[in-house]
Each structure stands twice: as C-alpha cells, then as structure tokens.
Biopython code that builds the backbone (N, CA, C, O; Angstrom):
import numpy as np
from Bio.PDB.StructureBuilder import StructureBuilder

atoms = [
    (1, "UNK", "N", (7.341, -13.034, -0.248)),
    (1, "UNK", "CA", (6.495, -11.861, -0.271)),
    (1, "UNK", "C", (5.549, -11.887, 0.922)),
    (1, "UNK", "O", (4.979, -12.960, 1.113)),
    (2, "UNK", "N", (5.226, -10.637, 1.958)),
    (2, "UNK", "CA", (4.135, -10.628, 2.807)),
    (2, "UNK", "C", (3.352, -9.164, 2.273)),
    (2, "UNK", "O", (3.686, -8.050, 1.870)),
    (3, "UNK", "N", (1.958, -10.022, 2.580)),
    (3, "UNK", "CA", (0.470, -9.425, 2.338)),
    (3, "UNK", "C", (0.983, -7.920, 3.119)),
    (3, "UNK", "O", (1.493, -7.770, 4.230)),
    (4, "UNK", "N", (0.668, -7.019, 2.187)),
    (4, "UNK", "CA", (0.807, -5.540, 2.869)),
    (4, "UNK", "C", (-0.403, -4.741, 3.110)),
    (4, "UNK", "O", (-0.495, -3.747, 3.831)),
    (5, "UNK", "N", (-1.453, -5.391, 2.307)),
    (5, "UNK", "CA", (-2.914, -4.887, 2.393)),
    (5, "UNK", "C", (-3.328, -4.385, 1.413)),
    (5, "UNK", "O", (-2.690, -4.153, 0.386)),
    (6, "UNK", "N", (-4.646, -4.123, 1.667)),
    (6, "UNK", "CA", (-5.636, -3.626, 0.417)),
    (6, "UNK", "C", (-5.942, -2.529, -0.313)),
    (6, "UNK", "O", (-6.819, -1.824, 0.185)),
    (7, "UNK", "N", (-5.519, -2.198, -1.268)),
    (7, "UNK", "CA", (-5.836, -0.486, -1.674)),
    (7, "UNK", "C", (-7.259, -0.013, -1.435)),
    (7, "UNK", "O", (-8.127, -0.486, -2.169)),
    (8, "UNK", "N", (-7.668, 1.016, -0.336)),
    (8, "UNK", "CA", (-8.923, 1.076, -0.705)),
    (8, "UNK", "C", (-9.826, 2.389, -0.573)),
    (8, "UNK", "O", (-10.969, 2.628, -0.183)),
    (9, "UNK", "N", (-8.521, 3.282, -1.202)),
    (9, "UNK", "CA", (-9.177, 4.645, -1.435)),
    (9, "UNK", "C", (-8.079, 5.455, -2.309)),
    (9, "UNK", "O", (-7.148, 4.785, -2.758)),
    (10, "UNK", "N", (-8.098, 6.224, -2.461)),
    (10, "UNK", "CA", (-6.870, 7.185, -3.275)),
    (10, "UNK", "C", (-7.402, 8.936, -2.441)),
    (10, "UNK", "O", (-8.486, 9.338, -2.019)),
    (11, "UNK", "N", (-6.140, 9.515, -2.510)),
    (11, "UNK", "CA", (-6.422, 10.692, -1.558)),
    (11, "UNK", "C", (-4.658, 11.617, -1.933)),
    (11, "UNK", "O", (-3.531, 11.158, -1.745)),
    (12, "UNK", "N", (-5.045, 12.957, -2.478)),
    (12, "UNK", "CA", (-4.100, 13.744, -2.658)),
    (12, "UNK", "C", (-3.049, 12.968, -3.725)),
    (12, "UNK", "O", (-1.848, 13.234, -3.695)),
    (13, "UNK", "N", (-3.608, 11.986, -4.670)),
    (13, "UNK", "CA", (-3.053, 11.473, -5.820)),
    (13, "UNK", "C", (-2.304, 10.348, -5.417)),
    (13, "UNK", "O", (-1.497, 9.992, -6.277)),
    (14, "UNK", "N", (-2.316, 9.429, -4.006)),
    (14, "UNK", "CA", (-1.448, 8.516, -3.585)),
    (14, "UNK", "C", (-2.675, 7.725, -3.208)),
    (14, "UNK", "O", (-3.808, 8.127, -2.946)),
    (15, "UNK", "N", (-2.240, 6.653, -3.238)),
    (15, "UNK", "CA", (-2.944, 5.117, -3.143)),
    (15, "UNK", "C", (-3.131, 4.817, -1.323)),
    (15, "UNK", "O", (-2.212, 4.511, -0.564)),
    (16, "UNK", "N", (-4.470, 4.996, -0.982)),
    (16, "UNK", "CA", (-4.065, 4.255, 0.965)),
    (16, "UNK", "C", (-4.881, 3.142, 0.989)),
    (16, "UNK", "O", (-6.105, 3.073, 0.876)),
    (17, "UNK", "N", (-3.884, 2.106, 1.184)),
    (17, "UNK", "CA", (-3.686, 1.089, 1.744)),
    (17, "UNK", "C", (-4.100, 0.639, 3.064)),
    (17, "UNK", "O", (-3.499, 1.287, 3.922)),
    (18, "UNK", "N", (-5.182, -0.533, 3.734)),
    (18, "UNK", "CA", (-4.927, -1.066, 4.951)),
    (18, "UNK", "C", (-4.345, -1.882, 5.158)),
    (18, "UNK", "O", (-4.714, -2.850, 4.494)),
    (19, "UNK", "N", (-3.476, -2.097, 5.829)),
    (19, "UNK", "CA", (-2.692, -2.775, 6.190)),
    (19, "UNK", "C", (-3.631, -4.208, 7.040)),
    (19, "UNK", "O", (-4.563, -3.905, 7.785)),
    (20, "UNK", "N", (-3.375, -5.261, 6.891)),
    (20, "UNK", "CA", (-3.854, -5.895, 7.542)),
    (20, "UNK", "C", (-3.706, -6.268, 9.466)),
    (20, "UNK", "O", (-4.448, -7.044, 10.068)),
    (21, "UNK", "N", (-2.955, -5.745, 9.871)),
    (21, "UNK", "CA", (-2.522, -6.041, 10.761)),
    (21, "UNK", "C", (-1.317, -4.874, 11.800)),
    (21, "UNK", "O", (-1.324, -3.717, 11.378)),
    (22, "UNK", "N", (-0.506, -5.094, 12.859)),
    (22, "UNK", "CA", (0.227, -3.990, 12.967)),
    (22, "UNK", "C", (1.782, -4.199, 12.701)),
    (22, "UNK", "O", (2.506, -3.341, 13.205)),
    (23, "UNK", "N", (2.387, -5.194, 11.997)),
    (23, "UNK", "CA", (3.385, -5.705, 11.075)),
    (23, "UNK", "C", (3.637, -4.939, 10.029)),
    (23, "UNK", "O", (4.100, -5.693, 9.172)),
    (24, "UNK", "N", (3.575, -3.496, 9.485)),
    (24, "UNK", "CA", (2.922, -3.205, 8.168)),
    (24, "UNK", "C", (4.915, -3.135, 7.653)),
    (24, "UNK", "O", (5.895, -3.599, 8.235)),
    (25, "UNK", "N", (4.818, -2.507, 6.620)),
    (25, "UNK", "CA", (5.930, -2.516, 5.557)),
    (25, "UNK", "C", (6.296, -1.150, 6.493)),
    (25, "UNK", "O", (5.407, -0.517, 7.062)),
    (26, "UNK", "N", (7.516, -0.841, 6.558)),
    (26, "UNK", "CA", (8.134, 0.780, 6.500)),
    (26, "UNK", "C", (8.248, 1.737, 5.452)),
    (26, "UNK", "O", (8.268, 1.430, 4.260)),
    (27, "UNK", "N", (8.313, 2.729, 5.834)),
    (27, "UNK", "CA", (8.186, 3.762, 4.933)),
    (27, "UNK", "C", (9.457, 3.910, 4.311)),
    (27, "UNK", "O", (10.555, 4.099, 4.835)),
    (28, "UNK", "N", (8.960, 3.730, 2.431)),
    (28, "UNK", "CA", (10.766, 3.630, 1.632)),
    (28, "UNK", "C", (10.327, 2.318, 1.052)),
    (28, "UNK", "O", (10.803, 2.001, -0.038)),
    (29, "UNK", "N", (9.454, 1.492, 1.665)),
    (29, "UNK", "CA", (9.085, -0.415, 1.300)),
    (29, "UNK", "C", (8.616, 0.152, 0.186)),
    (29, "UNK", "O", (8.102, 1.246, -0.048)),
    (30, "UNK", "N", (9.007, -1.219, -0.762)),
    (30, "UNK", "CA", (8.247, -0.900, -2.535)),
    (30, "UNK", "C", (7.600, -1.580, -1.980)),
    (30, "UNK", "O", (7.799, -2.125, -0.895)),
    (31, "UNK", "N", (6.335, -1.656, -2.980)),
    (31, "UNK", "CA", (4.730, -2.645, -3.084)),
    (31, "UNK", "C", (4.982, -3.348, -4.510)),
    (31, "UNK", "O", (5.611, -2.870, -5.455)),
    (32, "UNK", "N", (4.328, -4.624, -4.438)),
    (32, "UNK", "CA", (4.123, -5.397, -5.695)),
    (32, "UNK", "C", (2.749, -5.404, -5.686)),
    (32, "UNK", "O", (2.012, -5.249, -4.712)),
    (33, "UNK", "N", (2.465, -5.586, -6.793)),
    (33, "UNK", "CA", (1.078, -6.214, -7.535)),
    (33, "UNK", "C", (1.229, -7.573, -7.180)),
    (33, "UNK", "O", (2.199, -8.041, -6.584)),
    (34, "UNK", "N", (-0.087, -8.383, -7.695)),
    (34, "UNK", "CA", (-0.022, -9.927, -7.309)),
    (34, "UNK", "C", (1.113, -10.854, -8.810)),
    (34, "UNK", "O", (1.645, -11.951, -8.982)),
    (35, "UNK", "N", (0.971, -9.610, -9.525)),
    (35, "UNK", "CA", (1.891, -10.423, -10.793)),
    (35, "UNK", "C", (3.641, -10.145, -10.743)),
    (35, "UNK", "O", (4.449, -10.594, -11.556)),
    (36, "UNK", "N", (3.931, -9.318, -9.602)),
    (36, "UNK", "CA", (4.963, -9.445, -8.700)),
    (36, "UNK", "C", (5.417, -7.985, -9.990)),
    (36, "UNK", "O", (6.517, -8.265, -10.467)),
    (37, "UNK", "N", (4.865, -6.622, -10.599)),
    (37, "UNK", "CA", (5.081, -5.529, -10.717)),
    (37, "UNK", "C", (5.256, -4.849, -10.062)),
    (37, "UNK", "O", (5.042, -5.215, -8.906)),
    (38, "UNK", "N", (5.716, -3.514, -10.231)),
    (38, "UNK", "CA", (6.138, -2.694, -8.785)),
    (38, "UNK", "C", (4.888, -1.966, -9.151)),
    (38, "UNK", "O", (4.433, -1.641, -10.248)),
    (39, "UNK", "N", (4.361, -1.761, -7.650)),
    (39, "UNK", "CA", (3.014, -0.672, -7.462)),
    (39, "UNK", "C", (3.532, 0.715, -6.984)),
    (39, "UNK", "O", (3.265, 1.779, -7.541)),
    (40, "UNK", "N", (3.839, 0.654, -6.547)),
    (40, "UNK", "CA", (4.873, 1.664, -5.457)),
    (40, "UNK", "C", (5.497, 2.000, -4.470)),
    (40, "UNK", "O", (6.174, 1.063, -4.046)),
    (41, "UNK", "N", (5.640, 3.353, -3.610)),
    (41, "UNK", "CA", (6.465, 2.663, -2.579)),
    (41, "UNK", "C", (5.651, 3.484, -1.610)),
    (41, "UNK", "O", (4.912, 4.420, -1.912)),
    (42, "UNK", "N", (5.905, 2.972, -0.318)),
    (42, "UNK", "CA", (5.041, 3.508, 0.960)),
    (42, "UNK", "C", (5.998, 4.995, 1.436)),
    (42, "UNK", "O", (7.222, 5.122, 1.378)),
    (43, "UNK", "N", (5.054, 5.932, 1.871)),
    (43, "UNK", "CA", (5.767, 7.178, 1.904)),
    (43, "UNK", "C", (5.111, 7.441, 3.269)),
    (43, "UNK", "O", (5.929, 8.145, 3.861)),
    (44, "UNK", "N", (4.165, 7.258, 3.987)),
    (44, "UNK", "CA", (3.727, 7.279, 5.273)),
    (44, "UNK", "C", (2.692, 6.382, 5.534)),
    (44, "UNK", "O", (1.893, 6.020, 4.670)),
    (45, "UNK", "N", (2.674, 5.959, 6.861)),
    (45, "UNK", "CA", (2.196, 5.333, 8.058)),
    (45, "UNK", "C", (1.156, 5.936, 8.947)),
    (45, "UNK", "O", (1.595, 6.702, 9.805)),
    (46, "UNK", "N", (-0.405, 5.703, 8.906)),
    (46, "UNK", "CA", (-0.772, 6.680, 9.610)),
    (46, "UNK", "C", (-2.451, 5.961, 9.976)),
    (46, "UNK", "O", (-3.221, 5.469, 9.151)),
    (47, "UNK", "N", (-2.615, 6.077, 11.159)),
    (47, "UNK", "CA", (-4.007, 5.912, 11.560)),
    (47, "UNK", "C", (-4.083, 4.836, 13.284)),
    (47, "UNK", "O", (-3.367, 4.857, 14.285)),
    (48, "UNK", "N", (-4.808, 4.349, 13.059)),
    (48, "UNK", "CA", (-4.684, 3.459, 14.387)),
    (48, "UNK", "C", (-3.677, 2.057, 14.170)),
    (48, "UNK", "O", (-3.540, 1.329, 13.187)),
    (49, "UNK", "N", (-3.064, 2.021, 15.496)),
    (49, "UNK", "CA", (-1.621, 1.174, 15.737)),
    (49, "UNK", "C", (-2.172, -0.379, 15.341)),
    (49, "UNK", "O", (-1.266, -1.163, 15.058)),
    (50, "UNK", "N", (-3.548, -0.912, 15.288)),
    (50, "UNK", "CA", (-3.885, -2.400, 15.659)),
    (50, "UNK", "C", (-3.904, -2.414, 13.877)),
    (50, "UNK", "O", (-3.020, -3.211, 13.562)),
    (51, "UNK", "N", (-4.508, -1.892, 12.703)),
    (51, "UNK", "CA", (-4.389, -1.803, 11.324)),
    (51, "UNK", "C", (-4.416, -0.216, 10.501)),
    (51, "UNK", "O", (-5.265, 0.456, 9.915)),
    (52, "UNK", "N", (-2.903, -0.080, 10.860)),
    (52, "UNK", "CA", (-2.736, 0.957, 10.460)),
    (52, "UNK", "C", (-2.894, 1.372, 8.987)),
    (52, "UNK", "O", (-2.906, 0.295, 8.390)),
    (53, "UNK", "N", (-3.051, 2.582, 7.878)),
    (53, "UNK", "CA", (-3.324, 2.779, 6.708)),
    (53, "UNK", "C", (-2.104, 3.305, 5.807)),
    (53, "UNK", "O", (-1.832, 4.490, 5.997)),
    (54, "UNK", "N", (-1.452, 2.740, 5.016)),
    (54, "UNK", "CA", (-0.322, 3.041, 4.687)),
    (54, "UNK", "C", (-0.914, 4.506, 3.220)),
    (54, "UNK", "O", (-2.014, 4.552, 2.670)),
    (55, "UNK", "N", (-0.043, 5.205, 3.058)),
    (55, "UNK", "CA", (-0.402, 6.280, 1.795)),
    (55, "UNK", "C", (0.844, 5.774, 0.738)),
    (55, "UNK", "O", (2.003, 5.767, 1.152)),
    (56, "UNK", "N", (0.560, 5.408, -0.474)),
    (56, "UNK", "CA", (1.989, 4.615, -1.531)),
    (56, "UNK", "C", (1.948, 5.508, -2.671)),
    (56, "UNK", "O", (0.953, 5.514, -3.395)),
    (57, "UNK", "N", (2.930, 6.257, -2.894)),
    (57, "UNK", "CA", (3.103, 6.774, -4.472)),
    (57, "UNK", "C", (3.081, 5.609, -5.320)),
    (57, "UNK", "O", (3.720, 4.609, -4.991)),
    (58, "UNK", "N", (2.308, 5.651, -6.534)),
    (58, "UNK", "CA", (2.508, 4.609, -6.916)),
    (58, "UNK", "C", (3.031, 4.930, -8.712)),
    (58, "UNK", "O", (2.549, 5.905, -9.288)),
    (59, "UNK", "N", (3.711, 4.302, -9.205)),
    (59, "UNK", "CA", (3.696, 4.063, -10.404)),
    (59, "UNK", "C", (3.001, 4.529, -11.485)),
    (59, "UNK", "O", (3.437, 5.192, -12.426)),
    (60, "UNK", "N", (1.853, 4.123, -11.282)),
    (60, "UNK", "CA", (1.032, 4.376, -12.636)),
    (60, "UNK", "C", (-0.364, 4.984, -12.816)),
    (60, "UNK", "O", (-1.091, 5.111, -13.801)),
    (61, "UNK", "N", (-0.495, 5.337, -11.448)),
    (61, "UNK", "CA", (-1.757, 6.164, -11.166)),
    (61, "UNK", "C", (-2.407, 5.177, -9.629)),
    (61, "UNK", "O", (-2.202, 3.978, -9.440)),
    (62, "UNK", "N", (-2.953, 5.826, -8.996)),
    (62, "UNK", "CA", (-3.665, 5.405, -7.993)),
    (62, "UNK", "C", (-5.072, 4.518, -7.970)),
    (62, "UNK", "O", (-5.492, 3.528, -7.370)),
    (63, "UNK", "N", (-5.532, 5.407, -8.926)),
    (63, "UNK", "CA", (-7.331, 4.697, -9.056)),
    (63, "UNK", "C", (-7.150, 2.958, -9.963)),
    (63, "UNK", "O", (-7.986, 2.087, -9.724)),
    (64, "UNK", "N", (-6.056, 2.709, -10.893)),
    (64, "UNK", "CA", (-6.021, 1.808, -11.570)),
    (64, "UNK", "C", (-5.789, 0.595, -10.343)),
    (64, "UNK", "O", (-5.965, -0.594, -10.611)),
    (65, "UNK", "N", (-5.308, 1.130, -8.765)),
    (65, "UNK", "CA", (-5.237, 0.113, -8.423)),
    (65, "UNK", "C", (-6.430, -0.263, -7.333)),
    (65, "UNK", "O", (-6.160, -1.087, -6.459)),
    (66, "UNK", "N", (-7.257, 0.114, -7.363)),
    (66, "UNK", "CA", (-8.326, 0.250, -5.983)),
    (66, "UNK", "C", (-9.362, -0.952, -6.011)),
    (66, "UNK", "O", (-10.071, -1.305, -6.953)),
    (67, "UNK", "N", (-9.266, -1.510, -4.689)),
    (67, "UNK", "CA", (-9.947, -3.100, -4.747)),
    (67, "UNK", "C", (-8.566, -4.109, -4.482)),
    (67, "UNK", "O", (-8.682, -5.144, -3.825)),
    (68, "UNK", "N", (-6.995, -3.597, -5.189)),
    (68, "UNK", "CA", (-6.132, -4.730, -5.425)),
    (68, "UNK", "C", (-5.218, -5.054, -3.925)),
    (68, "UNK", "O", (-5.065, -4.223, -3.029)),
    (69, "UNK", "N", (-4.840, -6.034, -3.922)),
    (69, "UNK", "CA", (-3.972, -6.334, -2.959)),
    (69, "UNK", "C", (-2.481, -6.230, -3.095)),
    (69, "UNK", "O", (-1.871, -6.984, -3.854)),
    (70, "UNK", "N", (-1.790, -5.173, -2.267)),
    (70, "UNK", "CA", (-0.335, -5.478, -2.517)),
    (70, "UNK", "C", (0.345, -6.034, -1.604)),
    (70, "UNK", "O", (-0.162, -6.238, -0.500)),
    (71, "UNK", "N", (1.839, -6.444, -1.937)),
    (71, "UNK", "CA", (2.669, -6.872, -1.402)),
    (71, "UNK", "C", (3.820, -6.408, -1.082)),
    (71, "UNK", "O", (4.317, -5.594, -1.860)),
    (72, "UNK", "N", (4.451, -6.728, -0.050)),
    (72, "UNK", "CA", (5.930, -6.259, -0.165)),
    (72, "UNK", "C", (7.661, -7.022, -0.312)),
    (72, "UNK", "O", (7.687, -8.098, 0.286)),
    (73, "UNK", "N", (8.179, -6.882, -0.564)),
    (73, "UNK", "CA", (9.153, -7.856, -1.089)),
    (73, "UNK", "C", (10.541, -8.342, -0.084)),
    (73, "UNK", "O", (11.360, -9.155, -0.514)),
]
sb = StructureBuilder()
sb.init_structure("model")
sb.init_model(0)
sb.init_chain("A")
sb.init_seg("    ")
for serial, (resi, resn, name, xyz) in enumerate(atoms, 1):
    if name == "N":
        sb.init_residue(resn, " ", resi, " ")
    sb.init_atom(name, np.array(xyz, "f"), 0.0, 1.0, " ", f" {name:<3s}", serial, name[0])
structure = sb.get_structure()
C-alpha cells in the first residue's frame, strides 16, 4: 500500500484529498482506509504539480472521512 494523502475538505459531495507529494494515485485508483476498507475511488487530479489535491467519490459519505488518511492499493 502507498500513502495517497489526507482527506481534508469535502466539496460538491466528494472527498479532496492532498496528496502528499507529486507521485499521487491516477484517476480510476480505489482508496483504502487504514483498516484496508475501500474509501473510494479518485475521479480527478487538480491543483499545483509539487502536492497536488485529488477529489474521491467515496463510498459512504465524504464528511465521515475528514482528518483520515488514505491509501492506495
């Protein structure tokens, strides 16, 4: 599993994510939770190239995940 970044807003009902770095997951990548659940999947890529902000449909609502760290598989 690599660190995909931090949920740390919700916007138009999808979860955005920073990415830590400019490595991020592609768009279509599922996300895990840290208990290795599916969070969701990344649907766009967008902001500055050095830590870009991923937007993830997720599963089970957006706000349940904000603060958490996901992963990708």
């Amino acid at each position: 599993m690599k660190r995909a970044g931090e949920v740390v807003g919700v916007a138009q009902g999808m979860a955005i994510v920073r990415a830590p770095d400019e490595s991020h997951p592609a768009i279509g990548t599922r996300l895990l939770e840290q208990d290795l659940s599916t969070a969701g999947q990344v649907v766009d890529v967008f902001g500055p190239v050095e830590q870009p902000y991923l937007s993830v449909d997720t599963t089970n609502g957006p706000a349940a995940l904000l603060g958490e760290r996901l992963y990708s598989d």
